[in-house]
N, C-alpha and C positions, 0 to 999 in steps of 0.2 A: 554127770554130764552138765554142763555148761548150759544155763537158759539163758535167748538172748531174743529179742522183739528188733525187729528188720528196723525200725526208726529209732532202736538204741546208739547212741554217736559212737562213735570208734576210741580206743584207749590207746593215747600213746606210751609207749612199752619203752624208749632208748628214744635220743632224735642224738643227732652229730652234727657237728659246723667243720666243714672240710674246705681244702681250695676249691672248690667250685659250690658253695654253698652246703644247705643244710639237706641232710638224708635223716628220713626217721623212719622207725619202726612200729606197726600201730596194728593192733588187734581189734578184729568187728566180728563178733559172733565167733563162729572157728576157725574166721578164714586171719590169716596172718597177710599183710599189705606192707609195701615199701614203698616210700614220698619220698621224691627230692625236690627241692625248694617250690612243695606246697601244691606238688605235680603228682597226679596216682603213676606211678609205674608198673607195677604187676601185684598180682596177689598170688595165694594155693588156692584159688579156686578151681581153674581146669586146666591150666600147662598150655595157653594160648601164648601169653606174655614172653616165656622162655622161647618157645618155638618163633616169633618176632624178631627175639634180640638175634638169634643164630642168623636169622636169615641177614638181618642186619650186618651181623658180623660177617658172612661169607658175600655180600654186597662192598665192604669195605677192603676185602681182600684181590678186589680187583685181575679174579679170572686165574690166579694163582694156580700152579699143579698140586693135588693133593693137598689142599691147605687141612691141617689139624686144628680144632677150636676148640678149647676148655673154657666152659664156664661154671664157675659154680656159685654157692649163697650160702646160705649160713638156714640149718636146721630144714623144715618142710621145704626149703628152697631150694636143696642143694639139686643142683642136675650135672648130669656129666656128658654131654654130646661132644662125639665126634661125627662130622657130616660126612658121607662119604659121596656125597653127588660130583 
């Protein structure tokens, strides 16, 4: 098992320069976190983040019938929601 001290910094693991700037990948203790340009976005700490984005996403669908929403991530991230509201 992995020891880590809460005021241990985070490691970054991957970072990427894309069109719309840099997303990086960064491990703190055993939670696994994704930054984009230097911004927290979500971690595996409790599936709050995910739950956000969907709502996010069925907000931008603008009242649609039946809209289907796939999201996924890479490793402890991956989620697979279809919203049925």
């Amino acid at each position: 098992m992995r020891t880590h001290h809460p005021s241990d910094p985070p490691v970054v693991l991957d970072r990427r320069e894309g069109p719309y700037g840099e997303v990086a990948l960064r491990r703190h203790g055993d939670l696994l976190q994704i930054i984009a340009n230097g911004t927290f976005l979500m971690d595996t700490s409790d599936g709050r983040s995910e739950r956000l984005l969907v709502d996010a996403a069925l907000r931008a669908l603008d009242g649609r019938p039946r809209p289907s929403v796939l999201i996924g991530g890479l490793g402890r991230f991956l989620r697979i929601i279809v919203p049925t509201r």
